[in-house]
N, C-alpha and C positions, 0 to 999 in steps of 0.2 A: 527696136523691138519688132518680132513679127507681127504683122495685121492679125494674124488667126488670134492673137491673145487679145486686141482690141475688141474683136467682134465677141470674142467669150465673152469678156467684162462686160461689154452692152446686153448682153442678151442675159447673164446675169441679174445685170440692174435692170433690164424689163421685169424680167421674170417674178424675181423677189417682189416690185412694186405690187406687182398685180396684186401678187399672192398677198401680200402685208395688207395692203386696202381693202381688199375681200373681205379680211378676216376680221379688219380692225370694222367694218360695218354687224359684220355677222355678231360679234361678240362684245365689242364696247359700245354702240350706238342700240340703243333698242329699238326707234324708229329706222324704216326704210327710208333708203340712199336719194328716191326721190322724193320723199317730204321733209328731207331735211334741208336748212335753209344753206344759202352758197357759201357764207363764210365757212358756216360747220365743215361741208365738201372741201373748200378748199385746205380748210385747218388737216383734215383727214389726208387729204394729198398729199400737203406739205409733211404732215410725220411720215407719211410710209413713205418719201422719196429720201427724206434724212435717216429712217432706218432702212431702207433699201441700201442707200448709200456704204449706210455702215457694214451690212452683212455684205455685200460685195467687196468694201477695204478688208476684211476678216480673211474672205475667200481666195482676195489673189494677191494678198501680200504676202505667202510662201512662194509662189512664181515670180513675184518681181525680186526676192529672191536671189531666186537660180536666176534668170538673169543676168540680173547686177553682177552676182557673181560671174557667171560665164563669159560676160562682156568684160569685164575686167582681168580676169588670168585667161588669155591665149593659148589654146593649146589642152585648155582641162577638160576630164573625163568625165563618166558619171560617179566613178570611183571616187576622184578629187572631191565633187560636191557632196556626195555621198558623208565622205571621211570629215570634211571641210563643214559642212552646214550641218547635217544631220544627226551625227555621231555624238559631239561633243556637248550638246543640251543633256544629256541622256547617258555621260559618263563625270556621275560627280567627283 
């Protein structure tokens, strides 16, 4: 697989975290982040890194995909994955 798609996925799963912890302070916790006790923080960590998680599997599991596919038939087009992956969901 090429680096550039690891470094997406990481920086993905930064991103999302942040945002997810932010939001889950801003709008489920009604006390602020620092008088909230440490398990609370950590409990709050831990969901937004398992939804982080999940909105990032969401995100680049149509790349791993192409891909898989492309790694596996030699020689295929964008046409191929085009016809091959895309097309067929979409023609019942």
């Amino acid at each position: 697989m090429p680096i550039m798609f690891f470094v997406a996925d990481t920086m993905m799963k930064f991103a999302s975290y942040e945002n997810i912890v932010e939001m889950i302070y801003k709008h489920a916790i009604p006390t602020p982040k620092d008088e909230c006790t440490k398990t609370l923080q950590l409990g709050v960590s831990v969901v937004g890194g398992y939804l982080a998680g999940i909105l990032c599997a969401v995100v680049s599991h149509p790349a791993d995909n192409l891909v898989s596919f492309l790694n596996s038939s030699k020689g295929a087009t964008a046409a191929d994955v085009s016809a091959t992956l895309i097309l067929p969901p979409f023609l019942f």
